[in-house]
C-alpha positions as a Python dict, from the first residue, in 0.01 Angstrom:
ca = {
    (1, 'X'): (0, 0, 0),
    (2, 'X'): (-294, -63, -283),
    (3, 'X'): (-203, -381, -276),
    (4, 'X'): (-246, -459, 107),
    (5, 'X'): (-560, -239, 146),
    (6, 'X'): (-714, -485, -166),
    (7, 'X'): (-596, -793, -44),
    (8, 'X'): (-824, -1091, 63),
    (9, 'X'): (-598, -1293, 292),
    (10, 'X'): (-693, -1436, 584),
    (11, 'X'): (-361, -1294, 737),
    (12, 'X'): (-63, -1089, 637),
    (13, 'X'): (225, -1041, 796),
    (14, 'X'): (334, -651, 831),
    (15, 'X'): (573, -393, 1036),
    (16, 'X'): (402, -214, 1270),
    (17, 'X'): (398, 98, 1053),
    (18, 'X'): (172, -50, 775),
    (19, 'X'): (-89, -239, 1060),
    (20, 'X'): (-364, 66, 1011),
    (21, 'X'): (-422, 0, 609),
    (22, 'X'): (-487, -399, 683),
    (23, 'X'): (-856, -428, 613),
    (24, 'X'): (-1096, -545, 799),
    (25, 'X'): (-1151, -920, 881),
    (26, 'X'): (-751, -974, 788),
    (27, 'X'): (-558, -1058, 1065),
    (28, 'X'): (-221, -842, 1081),
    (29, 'X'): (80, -1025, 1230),
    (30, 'X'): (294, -750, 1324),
    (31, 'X'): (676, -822, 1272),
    (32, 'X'): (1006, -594, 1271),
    (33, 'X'): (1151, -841, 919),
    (34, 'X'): (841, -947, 707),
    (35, 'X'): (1079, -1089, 450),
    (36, 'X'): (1228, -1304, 721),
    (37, 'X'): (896, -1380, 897),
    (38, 'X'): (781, -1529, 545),
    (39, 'X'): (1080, -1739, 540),
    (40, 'X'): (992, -1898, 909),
    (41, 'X'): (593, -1943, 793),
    (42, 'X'): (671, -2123, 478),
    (43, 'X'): (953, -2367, 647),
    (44, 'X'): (643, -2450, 901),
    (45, 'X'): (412, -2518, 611),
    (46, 'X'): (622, -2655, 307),
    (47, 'X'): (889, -2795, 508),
    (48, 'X'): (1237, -2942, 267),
    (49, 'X'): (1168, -3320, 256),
    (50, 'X'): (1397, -3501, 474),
    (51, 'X'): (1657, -3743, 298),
    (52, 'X'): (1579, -4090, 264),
    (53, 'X'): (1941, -4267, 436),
    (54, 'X'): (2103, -4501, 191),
    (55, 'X'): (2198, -4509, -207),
    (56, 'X'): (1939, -4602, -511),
    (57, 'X'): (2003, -4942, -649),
    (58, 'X'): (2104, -4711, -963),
    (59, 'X'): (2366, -4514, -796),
    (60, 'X'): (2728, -4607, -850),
    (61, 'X'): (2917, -4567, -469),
    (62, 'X'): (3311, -4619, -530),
    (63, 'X'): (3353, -4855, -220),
    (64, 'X'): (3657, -4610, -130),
    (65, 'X'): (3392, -4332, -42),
    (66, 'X'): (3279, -4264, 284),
    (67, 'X'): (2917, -4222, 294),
    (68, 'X'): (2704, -4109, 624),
    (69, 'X'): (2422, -4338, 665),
    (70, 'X'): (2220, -4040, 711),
    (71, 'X'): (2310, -3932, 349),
    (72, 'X'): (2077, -3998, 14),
    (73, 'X'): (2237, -4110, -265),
    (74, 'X'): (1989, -4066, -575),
    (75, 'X'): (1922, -4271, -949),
    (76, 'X'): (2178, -4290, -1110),
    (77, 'X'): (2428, -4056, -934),
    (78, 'X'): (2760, -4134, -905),
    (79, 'X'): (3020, -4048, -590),
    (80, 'X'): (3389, -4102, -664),
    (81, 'X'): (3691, -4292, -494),
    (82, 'X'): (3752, -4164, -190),
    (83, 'X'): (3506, -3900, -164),
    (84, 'X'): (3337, -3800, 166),
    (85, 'X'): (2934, -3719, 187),
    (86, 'X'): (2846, -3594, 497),
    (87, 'X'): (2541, -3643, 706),
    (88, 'X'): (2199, -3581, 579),
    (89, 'X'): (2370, -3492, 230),
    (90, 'X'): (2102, -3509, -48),
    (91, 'X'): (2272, -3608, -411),
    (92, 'X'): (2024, -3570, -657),
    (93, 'X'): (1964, -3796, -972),
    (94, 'X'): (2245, -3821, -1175),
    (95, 'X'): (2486, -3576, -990),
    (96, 'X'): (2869, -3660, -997),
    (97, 'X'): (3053, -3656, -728),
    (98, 'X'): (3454, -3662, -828),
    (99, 'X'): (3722, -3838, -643),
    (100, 'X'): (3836, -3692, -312),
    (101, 'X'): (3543, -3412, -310),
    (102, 'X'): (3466, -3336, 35),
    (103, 'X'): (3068, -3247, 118),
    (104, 'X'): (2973, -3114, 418),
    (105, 'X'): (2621, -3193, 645),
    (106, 'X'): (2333, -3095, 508),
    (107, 'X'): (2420, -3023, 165),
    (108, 'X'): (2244, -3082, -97),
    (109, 'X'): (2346, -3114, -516),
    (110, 'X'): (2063, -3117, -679),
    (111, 'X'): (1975, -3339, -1015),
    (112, 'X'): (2321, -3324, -1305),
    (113, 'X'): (2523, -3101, -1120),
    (114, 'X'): (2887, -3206, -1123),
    (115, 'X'): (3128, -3156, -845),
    (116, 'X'): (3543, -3230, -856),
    (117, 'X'): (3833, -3127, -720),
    (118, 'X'): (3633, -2963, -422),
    (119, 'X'): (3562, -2933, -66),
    (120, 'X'): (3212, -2797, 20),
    (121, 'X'): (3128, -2687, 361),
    (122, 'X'): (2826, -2755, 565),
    (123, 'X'): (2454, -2624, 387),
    (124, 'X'): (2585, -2581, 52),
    (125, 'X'): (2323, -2572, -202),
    (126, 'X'): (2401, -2662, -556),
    (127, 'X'): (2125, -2655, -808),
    (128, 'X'): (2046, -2869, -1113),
    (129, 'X'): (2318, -2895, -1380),
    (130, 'X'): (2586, -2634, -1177),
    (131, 'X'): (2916, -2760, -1255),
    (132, 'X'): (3209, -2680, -993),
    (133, 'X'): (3581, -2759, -1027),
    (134, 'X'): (3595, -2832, -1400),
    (135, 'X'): (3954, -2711, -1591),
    (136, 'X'): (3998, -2322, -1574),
    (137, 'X'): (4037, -2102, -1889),
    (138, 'X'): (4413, -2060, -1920),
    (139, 'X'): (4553, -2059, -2255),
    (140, 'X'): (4950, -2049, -2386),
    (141, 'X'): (5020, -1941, -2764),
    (142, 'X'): (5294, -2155, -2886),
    (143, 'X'): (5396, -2165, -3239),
    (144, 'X'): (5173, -2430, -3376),
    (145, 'X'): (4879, -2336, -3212),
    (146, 'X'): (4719, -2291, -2828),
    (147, 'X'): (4813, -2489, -2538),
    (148, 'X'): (4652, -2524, -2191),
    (149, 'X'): (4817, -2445, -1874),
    (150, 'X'): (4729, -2744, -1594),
    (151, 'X'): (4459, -2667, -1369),
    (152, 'X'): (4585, -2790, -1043),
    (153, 'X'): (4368, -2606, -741),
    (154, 'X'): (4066, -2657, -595),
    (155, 'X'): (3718, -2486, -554),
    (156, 'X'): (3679, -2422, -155),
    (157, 'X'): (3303, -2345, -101),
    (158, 'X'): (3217, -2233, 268),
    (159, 'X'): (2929, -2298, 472),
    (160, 'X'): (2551, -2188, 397),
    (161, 'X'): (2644, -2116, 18),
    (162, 'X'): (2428, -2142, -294),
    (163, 'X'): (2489, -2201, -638),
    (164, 'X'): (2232, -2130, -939),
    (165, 'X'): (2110, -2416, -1197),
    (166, 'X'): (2381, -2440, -1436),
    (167, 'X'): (2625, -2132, -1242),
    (168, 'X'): (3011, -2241, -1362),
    (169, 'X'): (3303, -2282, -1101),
    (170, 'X'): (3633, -2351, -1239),
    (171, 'X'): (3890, -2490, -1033),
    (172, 'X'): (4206, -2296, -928),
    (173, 'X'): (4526, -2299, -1159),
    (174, 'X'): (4822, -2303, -885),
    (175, 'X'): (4608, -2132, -578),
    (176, 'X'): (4242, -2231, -530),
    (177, 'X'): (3876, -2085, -612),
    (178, 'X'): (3700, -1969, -339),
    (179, 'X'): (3284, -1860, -275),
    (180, 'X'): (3264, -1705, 99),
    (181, 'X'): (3009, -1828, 359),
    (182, 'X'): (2690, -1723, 262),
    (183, 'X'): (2755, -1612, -44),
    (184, 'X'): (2427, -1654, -325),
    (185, 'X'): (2508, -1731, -677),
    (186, 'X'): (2214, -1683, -936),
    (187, 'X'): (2181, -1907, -1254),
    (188, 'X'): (2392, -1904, -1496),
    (189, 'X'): (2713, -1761, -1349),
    (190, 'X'): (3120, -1793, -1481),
    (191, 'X'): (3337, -1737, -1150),
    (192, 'X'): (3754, -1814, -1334),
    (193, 'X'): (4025, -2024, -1183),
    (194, 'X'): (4134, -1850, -874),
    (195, 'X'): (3889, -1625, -852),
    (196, 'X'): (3819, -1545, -466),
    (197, 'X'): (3464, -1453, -349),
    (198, 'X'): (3361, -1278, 10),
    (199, 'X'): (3139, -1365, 256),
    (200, 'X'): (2779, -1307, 204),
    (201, 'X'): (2775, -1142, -157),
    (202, 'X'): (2530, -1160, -408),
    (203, 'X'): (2597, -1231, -783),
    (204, 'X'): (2340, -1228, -1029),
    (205, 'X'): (2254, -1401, -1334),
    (206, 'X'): (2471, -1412, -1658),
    (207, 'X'): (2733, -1224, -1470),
    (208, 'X'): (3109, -1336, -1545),
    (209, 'X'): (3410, -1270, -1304),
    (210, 'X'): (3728, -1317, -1473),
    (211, 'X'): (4068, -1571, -1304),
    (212, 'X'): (4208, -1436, -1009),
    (213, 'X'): (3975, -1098, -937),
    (214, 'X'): (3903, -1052, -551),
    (215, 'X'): (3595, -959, -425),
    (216, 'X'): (3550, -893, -85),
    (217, 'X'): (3263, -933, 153),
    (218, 'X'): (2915, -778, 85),
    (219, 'X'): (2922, -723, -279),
    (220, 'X'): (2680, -803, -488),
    (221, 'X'): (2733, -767, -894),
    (222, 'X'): (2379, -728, -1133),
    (223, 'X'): (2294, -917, -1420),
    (224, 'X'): (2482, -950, -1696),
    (225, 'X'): (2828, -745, -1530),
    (226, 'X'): (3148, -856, -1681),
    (227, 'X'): (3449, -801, -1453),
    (228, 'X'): (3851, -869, -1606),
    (229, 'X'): (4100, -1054, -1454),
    (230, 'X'): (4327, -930, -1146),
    (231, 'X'): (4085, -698, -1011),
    (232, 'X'): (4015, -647, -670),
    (233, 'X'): (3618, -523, -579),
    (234, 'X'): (3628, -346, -231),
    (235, 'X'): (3377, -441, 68),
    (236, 'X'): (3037, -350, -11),
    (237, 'X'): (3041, -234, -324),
    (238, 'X'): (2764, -240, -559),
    (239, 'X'): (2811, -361, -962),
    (240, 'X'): (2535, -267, -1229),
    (241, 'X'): (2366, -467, -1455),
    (242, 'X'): (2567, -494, -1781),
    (243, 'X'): (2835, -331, -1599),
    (244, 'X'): (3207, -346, -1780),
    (245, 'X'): (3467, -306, -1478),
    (246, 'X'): (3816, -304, -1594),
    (247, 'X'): (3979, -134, -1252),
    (248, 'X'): (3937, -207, -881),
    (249, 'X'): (3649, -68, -706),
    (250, 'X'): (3762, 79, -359),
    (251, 'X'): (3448, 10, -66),
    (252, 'X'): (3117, 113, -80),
    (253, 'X'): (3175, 204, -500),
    (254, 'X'): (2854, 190, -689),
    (255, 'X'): (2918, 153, -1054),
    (256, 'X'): (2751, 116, -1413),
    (257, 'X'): (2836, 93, -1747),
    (258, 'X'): (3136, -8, -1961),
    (259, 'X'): (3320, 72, -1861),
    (260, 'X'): (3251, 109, -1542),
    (261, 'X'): (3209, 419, -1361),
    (262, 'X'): (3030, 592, -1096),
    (263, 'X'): (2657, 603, -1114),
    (264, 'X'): (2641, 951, -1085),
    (265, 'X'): (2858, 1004, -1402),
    (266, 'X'): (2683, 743, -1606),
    (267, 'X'): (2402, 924, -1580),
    (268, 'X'): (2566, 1269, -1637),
    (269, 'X'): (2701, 1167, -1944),
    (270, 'X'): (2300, 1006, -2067),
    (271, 'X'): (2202, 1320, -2039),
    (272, 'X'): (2434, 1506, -2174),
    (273, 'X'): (2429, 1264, -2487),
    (274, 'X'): (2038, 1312, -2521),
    (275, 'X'): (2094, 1680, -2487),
    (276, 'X'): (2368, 1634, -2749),
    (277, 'X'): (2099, 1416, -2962),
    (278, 'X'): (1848, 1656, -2952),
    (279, 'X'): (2037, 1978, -3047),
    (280, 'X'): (2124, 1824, -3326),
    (281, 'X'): (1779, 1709, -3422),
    (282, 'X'): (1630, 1998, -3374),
    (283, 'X'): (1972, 2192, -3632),
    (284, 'X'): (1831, 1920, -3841),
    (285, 'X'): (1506, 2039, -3885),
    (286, 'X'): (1581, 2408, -3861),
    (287, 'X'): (1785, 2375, -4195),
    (288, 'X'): (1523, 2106, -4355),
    (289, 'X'): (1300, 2431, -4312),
    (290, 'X'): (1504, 2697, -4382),
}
């Protein structure tokens, strides 16, 4: 509220509610969504270049890939046998595209990312150095040593997704990966081999979600969460930054900590602890003067 009754903006764009404390000589566009509003103002302003149709002299093109005219193909990128590139695809400077990926319209994979063993739906967003449908994390012991189990799925990325500048997808081991339609992934994620993501959930930065764990639609997980393998994370449930989960979270959960537990508890047990560290500060210091 400081903030808008300081402001010296020509315009601002504000709910009804907060139209009184717009000062004078700002105009106040009233909307229901300012976030959304924003988003329509700045497309009309700093519209997303348009591609430029064709491949850079650079580019390597297997001649067994189907290209859209439409599509660009940038310096130095590279798109695999058979691959498909749909129309008005943007492939940014040397970005890989394996054999037989599949990228839908108006996608775009921005500067070093690397995609394989993948289909992408339409709108995907994939930003520099993101890497998608390398070898999953699946180890055997054997008696001299370690082996690797085959990785032998694929990542299946739905429409209107987005990835995060150098976010990790490993491909599936028998089953496939899979990121929900509108789904957001921040920087710096680690989604595991058959791990299975919902439609339109959030996860944030430095957060890892082990092989196989489930989480269904509307979740979003915090920075830095950790969840193990085989877990299942109910619709609309909410993770905590630095979060530990070990167990499935039923729909709705909100959770914090490590492990993982409701955020009432969590907090509970703070204060408690503080209590507990204080009390025994203070016994301190009664016997130092005693």
């Amino acid at each position: 509220a400081d903030a808008l009754a300081a402001t010296r903006a020509g315009a601002v764009l504000v709910p009804g509610s907060a139209s009184a404390r717009v000062p004078p000589g700002c105009a106040a566009i009233l909307c229901a969504e300012p976030g959304l509003a924003w988003i329509k103002v700045v497309a009309l302003f700093h519209p997303v270049p348009p591609p430029r149709p064709g491949a850079h002299p650079s580019a390597v093109v297997d001649p067994t890939a189907r290209v859209d005219p439409t599509a660009e193909i940038g310096p130095l990128a590279v798109v695999g046998a058979r691959a498909e590139i749909g129309a008005r695809c943007r492939i940014g400077p040397g970005a890989v595209i394996g054999d037989g990926v599949v990228i839908g319209a108006d996608s775009r994979i921005a500067a070093s990312a690397s995609v394989s063993h993948a289909l992408l739906g339409a709108r995907v967003v994939v930003h520099p150095g993101a890497r998608i449908g390398q070898e999953g994390f699946g180890l055997v012991p054997a008696p001299d040593g370690l082996r690797t189990l085959p990785q032998l799925g694929r990542v299946i990325i739905q429409e209107d997704v987005e990835i995060g500048a150098n976010t990790t997808i490993d491909r599936g081991a028998l089953s496939d990966t899979v990121i929900g339609a509108g789904s957001r992934l921040d920087n710096l994620v680690q989604v595991g081999h058959n791990a299975r993501i919902g439609r339109c959930c959030v996860v944030v930065a430095h957060a890892g979600i082990s092989g196989s764990t489930v989480l269904e639609d509307f979740v979003t997980i915090a920075a830095q969460a950790g969840l193990t393998e085989h877990l299942r994370i109910g619709r609309g449930a909410r993770v905590g930054a630095q979060a530990g989960v070990m167990a499935d979270l039923p729909p709705s959960a909100e959770v914090v900590g490590s492990p993982a537990q409701p955020v009432r508890a969590f907090f509970r047990q703070v204060a408690a602890l503080r209590r507990l560290a204080r009390k025994g500060r203070d016994g301190a210091e009664d016997e130092g003067t005693g």
